[in-house]
VEXDO-615135 format. One record per residue (C-alpha): residue in three letters; x, y, z. Coordinates in steps of 0.05 Angstrom, whole numbers, plus 5000, padded with zeros to 4 digits. Each point is the difference from the previous one (the first is absolute). Layout:
% residues N
ALAXYZ...
END
This chain:
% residues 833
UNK579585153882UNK500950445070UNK496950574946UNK492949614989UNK499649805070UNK500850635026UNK495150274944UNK494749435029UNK500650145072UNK499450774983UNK493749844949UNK497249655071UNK500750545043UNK496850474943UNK494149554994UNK498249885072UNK500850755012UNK495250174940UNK496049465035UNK499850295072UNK498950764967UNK493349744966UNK497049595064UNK494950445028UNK496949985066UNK492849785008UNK498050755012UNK503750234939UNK497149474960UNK492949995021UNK499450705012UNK498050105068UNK502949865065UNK498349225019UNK494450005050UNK496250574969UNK496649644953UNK497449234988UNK504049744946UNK497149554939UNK503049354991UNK501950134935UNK504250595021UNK503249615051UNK502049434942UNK502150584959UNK505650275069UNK502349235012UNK501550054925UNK504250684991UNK503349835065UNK501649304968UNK502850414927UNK504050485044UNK503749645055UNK504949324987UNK496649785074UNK493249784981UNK497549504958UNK491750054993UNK495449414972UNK493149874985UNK498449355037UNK491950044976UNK493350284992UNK494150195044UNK493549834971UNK498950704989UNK506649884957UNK504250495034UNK507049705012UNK503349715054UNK507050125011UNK506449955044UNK506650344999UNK506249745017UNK504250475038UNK508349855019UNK507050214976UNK501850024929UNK504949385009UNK494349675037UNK494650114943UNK505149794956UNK501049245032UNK492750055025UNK498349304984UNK505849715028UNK498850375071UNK492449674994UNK502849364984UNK505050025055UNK494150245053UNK495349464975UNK506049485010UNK500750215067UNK493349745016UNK499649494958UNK495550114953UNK505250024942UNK506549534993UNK501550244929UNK504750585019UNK506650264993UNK502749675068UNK500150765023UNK497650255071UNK494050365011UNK502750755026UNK494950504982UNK494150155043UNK492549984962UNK494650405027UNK493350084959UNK495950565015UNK491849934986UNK496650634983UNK492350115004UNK496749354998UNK493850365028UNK498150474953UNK498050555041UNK505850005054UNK503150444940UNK505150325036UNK505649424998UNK499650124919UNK502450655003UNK505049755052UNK502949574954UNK502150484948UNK503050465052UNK503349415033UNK503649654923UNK502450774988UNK503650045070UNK503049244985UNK503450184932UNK501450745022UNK502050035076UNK501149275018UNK503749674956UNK504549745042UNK495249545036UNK498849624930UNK506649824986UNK498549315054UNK492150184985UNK494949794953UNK493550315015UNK494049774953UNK494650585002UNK492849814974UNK496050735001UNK493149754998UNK498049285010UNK492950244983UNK499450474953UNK492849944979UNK498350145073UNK504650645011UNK497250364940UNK493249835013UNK501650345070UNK504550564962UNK494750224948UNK494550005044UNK503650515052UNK502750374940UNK493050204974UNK496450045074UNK505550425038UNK499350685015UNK505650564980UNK504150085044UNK497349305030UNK495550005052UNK502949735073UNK493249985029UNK497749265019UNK492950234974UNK502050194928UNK498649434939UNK507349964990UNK500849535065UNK494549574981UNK500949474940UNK494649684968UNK497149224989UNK505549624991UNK506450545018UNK505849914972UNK502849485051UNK499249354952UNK502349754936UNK495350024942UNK496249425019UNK500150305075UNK504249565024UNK505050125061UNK507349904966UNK503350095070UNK495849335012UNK501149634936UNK507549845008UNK499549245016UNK494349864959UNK501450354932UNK492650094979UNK501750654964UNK502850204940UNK504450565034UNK503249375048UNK501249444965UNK505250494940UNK502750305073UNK501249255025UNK504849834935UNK505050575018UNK499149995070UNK501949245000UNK506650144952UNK502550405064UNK497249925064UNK502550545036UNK503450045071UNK495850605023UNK492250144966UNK496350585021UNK493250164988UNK497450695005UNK493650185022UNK495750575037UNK494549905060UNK495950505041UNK501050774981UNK501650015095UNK505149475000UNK505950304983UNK506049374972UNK499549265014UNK506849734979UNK503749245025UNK500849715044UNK492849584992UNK495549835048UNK497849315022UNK498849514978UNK505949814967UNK499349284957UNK504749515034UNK504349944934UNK502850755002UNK507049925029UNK503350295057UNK504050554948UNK493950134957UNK496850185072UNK506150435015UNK502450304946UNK492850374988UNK500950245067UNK507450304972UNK496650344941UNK494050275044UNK505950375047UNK503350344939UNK493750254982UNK498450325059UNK506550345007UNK498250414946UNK493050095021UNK502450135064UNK503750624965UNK494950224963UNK495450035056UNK494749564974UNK495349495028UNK500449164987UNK497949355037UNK502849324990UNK498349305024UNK491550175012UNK495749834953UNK503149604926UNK500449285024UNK504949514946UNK495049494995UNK496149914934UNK504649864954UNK496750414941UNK502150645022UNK505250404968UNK504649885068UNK497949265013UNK500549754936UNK508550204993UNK500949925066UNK498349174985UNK504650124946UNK505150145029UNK500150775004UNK499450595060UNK492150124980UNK496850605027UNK495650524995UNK500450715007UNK494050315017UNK499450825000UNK493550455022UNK495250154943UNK496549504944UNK494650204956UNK497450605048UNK505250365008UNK501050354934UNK505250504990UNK498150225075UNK495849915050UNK498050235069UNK500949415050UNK496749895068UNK507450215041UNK500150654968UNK504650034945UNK499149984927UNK503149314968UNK503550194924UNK501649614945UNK506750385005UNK501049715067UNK496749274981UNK505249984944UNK506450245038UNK498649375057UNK499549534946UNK506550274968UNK503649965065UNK498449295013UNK501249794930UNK507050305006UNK502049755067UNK498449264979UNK504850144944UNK505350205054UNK498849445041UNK500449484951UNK506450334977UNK503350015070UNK497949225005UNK501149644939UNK504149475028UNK495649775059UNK493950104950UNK503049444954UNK502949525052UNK492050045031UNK496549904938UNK504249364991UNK497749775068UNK493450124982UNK498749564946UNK503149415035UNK493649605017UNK502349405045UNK496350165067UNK493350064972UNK495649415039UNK495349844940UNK505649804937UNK493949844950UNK493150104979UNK496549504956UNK493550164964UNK493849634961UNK494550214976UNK496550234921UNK504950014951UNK498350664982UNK500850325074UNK506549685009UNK502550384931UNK496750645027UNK504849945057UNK505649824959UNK498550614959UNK500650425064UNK506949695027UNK502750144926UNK498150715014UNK505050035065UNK504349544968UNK499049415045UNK502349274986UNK494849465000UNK499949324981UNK495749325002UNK501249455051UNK496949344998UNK502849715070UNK493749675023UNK497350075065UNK503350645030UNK498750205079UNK500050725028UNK494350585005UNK494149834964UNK496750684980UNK492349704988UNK500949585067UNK503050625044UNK505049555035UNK506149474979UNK496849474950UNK502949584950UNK498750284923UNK500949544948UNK503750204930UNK499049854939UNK503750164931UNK496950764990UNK500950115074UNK504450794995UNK505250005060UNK503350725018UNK506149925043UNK503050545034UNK507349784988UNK500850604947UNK501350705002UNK492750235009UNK499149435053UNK497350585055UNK495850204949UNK496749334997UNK499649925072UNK495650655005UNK495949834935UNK499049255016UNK499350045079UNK493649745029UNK499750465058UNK504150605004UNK503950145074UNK497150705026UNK504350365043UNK494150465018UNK492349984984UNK499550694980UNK502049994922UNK499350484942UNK497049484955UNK497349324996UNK503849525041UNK499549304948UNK501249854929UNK502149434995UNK500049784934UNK498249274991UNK493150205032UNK499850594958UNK500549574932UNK495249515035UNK505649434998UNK501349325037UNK507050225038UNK505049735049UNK505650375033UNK505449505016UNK507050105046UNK503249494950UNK502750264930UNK496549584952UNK503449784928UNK498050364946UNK500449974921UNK498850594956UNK492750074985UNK497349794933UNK497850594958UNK492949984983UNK497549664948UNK495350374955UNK493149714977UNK497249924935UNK493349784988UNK498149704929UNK493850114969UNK493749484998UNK492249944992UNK498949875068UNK493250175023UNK503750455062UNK506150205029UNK501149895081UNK504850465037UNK502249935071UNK498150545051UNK505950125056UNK504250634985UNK500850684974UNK501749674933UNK493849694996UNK496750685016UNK504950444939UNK496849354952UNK492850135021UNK500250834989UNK503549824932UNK494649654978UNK494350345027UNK503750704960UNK500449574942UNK492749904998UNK500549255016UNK495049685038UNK501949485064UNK496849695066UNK503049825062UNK497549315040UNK497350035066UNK501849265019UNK505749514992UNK498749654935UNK503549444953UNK500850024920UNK505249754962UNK502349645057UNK502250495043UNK497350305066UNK498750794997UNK499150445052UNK494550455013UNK500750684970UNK503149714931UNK498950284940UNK496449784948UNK500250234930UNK494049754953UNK498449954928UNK493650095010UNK500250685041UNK505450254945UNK496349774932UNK499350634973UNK507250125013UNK504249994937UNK506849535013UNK496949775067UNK505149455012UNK506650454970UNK498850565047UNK499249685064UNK505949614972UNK504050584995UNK498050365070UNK501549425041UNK507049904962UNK500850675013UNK498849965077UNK503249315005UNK493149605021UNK500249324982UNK493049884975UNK496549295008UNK496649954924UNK492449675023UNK498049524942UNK492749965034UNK496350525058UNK497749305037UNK504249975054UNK501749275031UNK497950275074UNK498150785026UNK496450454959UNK498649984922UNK502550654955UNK492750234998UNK498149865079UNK498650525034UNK505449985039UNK504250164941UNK499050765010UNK500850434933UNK504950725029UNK497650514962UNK504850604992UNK499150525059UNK500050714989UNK503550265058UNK501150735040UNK503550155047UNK499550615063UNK505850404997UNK499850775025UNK499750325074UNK497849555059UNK503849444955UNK506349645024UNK504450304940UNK504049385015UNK494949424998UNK497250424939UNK507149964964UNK500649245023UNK493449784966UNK501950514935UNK507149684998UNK497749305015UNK494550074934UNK504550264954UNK506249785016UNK499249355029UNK493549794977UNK500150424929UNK492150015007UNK496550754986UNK496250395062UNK496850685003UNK501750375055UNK494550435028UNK502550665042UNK494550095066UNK498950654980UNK495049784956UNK498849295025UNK492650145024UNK497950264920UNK503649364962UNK495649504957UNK500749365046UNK497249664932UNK507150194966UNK503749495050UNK498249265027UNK505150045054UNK502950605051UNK505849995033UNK499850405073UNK508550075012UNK501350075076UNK498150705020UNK493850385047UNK494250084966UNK495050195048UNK499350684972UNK498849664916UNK495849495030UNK494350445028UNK493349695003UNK497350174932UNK507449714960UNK499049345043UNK493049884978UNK501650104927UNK506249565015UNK496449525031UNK494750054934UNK505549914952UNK502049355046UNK493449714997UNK498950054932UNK507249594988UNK505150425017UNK506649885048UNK503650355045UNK507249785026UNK501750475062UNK506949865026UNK503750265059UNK496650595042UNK494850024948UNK496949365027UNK497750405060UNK495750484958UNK494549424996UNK500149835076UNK495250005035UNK496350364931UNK492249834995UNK499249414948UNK507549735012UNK500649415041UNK508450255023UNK500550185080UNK506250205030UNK503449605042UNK500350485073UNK505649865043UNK496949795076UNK499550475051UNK502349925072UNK493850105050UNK504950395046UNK498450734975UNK505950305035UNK503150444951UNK506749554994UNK502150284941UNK502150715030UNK503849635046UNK505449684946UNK506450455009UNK500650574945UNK507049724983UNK497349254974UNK493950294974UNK502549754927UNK502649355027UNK493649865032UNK496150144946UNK503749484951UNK496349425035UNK493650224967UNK503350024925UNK501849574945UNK505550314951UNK501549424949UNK500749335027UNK498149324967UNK493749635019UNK497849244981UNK493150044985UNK494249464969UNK497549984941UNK492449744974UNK504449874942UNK492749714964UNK498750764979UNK501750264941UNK503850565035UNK505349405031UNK500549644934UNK508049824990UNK501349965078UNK500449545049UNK496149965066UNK503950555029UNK502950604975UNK505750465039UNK497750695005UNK503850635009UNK496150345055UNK500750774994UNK495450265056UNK496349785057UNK492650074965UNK496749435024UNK492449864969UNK494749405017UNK498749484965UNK495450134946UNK493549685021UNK497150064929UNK504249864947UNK507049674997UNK506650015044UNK504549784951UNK506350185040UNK499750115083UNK504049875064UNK495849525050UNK501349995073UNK507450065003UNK503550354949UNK506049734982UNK506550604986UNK505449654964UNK504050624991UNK501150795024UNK496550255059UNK493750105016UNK496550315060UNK497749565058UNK493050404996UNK499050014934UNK502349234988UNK494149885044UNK495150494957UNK502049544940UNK496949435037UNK493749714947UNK500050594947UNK500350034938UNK505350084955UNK497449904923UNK492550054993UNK493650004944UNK493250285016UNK494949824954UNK494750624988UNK494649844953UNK503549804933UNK507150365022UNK504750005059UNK505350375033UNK506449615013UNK503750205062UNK508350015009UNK501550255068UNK507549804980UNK502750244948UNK501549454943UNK504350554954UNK504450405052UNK505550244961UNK499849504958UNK504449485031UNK495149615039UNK500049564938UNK495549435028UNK494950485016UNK498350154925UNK496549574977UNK493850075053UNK499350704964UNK500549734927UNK493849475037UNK496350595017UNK499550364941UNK499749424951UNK496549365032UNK496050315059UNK492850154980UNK501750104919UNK497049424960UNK492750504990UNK501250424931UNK496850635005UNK499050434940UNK506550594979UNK497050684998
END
């Protein structure tokens, strides 16, 4: 017996030496020295996976795919007794803050620090950090996993870092060039900053719209670690921005999240301090927003932070800055692996304060507001549910009649009445923080000067009836969703209601599938039931060539769960008839969109994403480099993304635009691209000029150079939440109410539109429900226009100086866009070429 054991702990030691002999270093594997090259994303899969076959230390996963279908992935890096009771340890941390009560009764005693790697795809450097710093962990520091677990995702975005990767690979000189003038520095339309769909992961976090976040989410939810980094890179002249963060801090971020951050920031600069480089703390990244790749754990629970070092798309392999030194990827890549490692050692040295903290955290008891109760469409409230299932956040329904607290439509404390599909989120659960800073109606700021936008709340983002209440409200578990079947009949039409991005997925199904409807521009009765304007109507008569008229449309709304009113007769008891005029036919837009330089790659990816992701409804884009030689007959509508155009829209491409307009085209310019038609011969938009003072002294030289920036803030929006009104009469308004809550990005303020319609504006005092807003620029808003159509000749150009899609969370903005492009000037068929 002593023989085989002996025989089995010798057979151990063989193996793991074997083991250890084959692990190669990231220069041995790849075969250059890390730094000197870019690496491909598939190489860097292939070095997580040897180092995973050659040391008992790492466990590596594939937690999804991009849409570019490269993988996603995460290694798991601690002890070899660790690994080996790995679920237990998550069990026992998840226990410890509630989340899970099915454990082994066990103490939480490891530390768990996740480390995010490139989630902007051309701040490449933290990549090759990675490798370096998972080699050092399972070679040199082995001891700090044996109370460790550090998670390691390489590359949150991999579509983005290869897009960056390939591009420098096949521009760069040999050897690369350092000057600032030479094409390496310089990326092309879109860079390699965004996703696929050019979206912003690092600002995704919260909402989930991508692909790449919501697989993250899953894992990132099944351990929730104590310490999250993020790593990023900024300006090629700032040298390292590491924690602590700088204000403002959201009120929920305790004391120890405050000063522990502060703990990590000091070991870091010990060893920068040795090495003799350059870092700044506490300046400039606010924890705020809470879709950041800092926020986001930090309301979870977690030390969230970001670690910002000198270079980003321009720099290359090396590059000449303005101080007089040339920045490296060597020397990007060694700052990175410092800070990686040092949050290791820190986390190491503190496992038993981290875990007595993280307890703290998620105990919920002094938050003022206990619960938030919701009404509103049936299918908005289930889009919301569908988000809080993402972050693994408890709902239910209440029905407890009238409840008092903060009314969110009213601004102020106002009874809300309940009713059995009312959704109530209370904050007496693990994640209740995470509610408070979701569900808030007006987020405390510390300080005015912020990274990012300032409000968010998220009952005025899914355009919901809400009420935050200080009393915890009863709850029962809320009923599953019942799904909707339609039977077949002879009726002479089908009627749909028109309220939701449901409704909008239904109509795009049925205009790809050939099929034929009409939306109502007045209320109307039939089959004894009031319907709203913008309803749909389905016909018989527009569909009789259609073979199995009544099975398809059947099938499509069963399909989309729209419960379809089955019209024995188009004579309607009161409101228009099915062949009124005011039943409009919607004939199926072709439409393009600007993407290319002088366009907001961002808005560009939002309006891509949102038509065939959300909306599953085909577009062309059109690049601007040959936007003034397109056939305008080829498309009915254009979309202008946010963006400067003053350069594409020279006089000769705005009088053919203008043509194509007059002839029946449309134009919906959004954003900054609004202001390419002010002021514009044969528009009727006019800017809205702030007033000047009579006094000409030159006051402005006179504000002290030290609260230049402060001073300038009172003259800028960045995100807050405005109540505007509606003319909810036009076909762009159809499915809201008489006032819709905006999410105001910038202080461009334009006139009302003296010919045509204001469908959304602000009147004489605009009304901020959330986030801050300038004092000067609040009183710029003062009667513009928010939403508006001009009519020219047999076309018009919608405007959107807000932005209904921004990134893709503003739910209840939505369907104003789907209005524009489907029910706003589109009932005239006009011969395919």
């Amino acid at each position: 017996m002593k023989k085989s054991i002996l025989f089995l702990l010798l057979n151990c030691l063989i193996t793991s030496t074997l083991i250890s002999q084959n692990l190669q270093s990231p220069e041995q594997f790849l075969g250059y020295e890390i730094g000197t090259q870019f690496t491909r994303h598939a190489d860097v899969v292939n070095y997580f996976e040897h180092v995973a076959e050659n040391s008992n230390l790492v466990e590596y996963s594939t937690y999804g795919k991009t849409n570019e279908n490269r993988q996603l992935t995460y290694a798991t890096i601690s002890s070899e007794e660790n690994l080996k009771n790995i679920d237990e340890i998550r069990k026992n941390h998840l226990s410890n803050a509630g989340v899970n009560t099915n454990n082994s009764g066990n103490q939480a005693d490891k530390a768990i620090v996740w480390l995010s790697y490139n989630v902007h795809g051309n701040e490449a450097s933290s990549t090759e950090a990675a490798m370096q710093t998972l080699y050092e962990l399972v070679t040199n520091k082995k001891e700090w996993l044996k109370n460790t677990v550090v998670i390691m995702d390489p590359c949150i975005n991999p579509d983005g870092r290869d897009r960056y990767a390939n591009w420098y690979n096949q521009v760069k000189a040999t050897p690369y060039n350092a000057s600032p003038l030479a094409a390496e520095h310089h990326e092309p339309w879109p860079g390699g900053r965004p996703n696929h769909y050019l979206f912003d992961l690092n600002r995704d976090w919260a909402w989930a719209t991508q692909i790449e976040t919501k697989a993250r989410l899953k894992i990132y939810n099944k351990w929730l670690p104590h310490i999250h980094v993020d790593f990023h890179e900024q300006s090629i002249n700032d040298p390292y921005y590491f924690a602590p963060a700088a204000e403002p801090f959201h009120e929920i971020i305790t004391p120890f999240q405050r000063d522990f951050q502060a703990e990590i920031g000091k070991n870091h600069a010990k060893y920068f301090d040795e090495k003799g480089w350059l870092y700044f703390t506490k300046e400039r990244f606010d924890l705020l927003y809470p879709s950041y790749g800092d926020t986001y754990p930090t309301y979870m629970g977690s030390i969230g932070m970001t670690y910002e070092q000198a270079g980003g798309g321009q720099a290359g392999l090396g590059i000449q800055t303005t101080e007089g030194y040339e920045l490296t990827l060597v020397d990007r890549v060694a700052h990175h692996f410092t800070t990686g490692l040092s949050t290791v050692e820190i986390a190491s040295e503190n496992v038993e304060k981290l875990n007595s903290e993280f307890n703290k955290f998620f105990q919920n008891d002094q938050l003022s507001y206990k619960s938030y109760a919701l009404n509103g469409s049936p299918d908005k409230i289930e889009a919301l549910k569908s988000l809080l299932d993402l972050h693994e956040i408890k709902y239910g329904s209440t029905n407890s009649g009238k409840i008092k607290g903060f009314n969110y439509s009213q601004n102020k404390q106002a009874d809300f009445n309940t009713n059995e599909n009312t959704l109530v989120i209370n904050t007496n659960q693990p994640k209740g923080k995470m509610v408070k800073v979701l569900f808030e109606p007006n987020t405390k700021l510390s300080d005015s000067l912020t990274y990012d936008i300032t409000a968010w709340s998220l009952p005025y983002a899914y355009g919901l009836e809400a009420v935050a209440s200080n009393k915890l409200l009863n709850s029962t578990q809320a009923a599953s969703t019942t799904s909707i079947v339609n039977t077949t009949s002879n009726a002479s039409g089908y009627i749909s209601k028109w309220d939701s991005m449901e409704d909008a997925r239904f109509l795009a199904a049925l205009l790809k599938e050939g099929i034929k409807l009409r939306y109502s521009t007045l209320e109307f009765e039939n089959e004894g039931q009031i319907f709203n304007p913008g309803s749909l109507i389905i016909t018989k008569s527009d569909n009789r060539t259609l073979k199995d008229f009544n099975t398809k449309v059947i099938q499509i709304a069963n399909e989309h769960g729209r419960q379809l009113t089955a019209a024995t007769s188009g004579f309607s008891k009161s409101g228009p008839d099915f062949g009124s005029s005011e039943i409009k036919i919607i004939n199926q837009p072709r439409v393009g969109v600007l993407r290319g330089e002088g366009v907001s790659s961002l808005n560009f990816g939002e309006i891509w994403h949102f038509f065939e992701k959300d909306l599953h409804y085909p577009i062309t884009p059109i690049d601007t480099d040959y936007f003034k030689n397109i056939d305008f007959s080829l498309i009915d509508v254009l979309v202008m993304p946010s963006g400067g155009y003053n350069s594409l829209l020279n006089e000769e491409a705005l009088k053919n635009l203008k043509s194509w307009i007059k002839e029946g085209g449309k134009v919906i310019a959004i954003g900054d691209a609004v202001g390419s038609f002010s002021g514009k011969e044969g528009f009727n938009l006019k800017e809205n000029k702030p007033e000047t003072k009579k006094d000409t002294t030159a006051t402005a030289n006179l504000i002290p150079y030290a609260t230049r920036e402060r001073e300038s803030i009172k003259d800028l929006i960045t995100g807050s939440i405005i109540k505007t009104t509606l003319d909810k009469t036009h076909p762009m308004a159809f499915g809201y109410g008489d006032s819709y809550f905006s999410l105001k990005l910038s202080s461009d303020s334009y006139s009302y539109l003296s010919e045509g319609y204001n469908i959304a504006y602000l009147e004489d005092s605009p009304e901020v429900v959330s986030g801050f807003a300038g004092s000067e620029a609040t009183k710029n808003m003062k009667n513009s226009m928010i939403f508006g159509e001009e009519q020219i000749g047999n076309g018009s150009i919608i405007y959107m100086v807000d932005n209904p899609l921004f990134r893709a969370f503003w739910e209840n903005g939505k369907l104003f866009f789907v209005n524009a492009v489907f029910f706003v000037n589109n009932d005239t068929y006009r011969l395919k070429i």
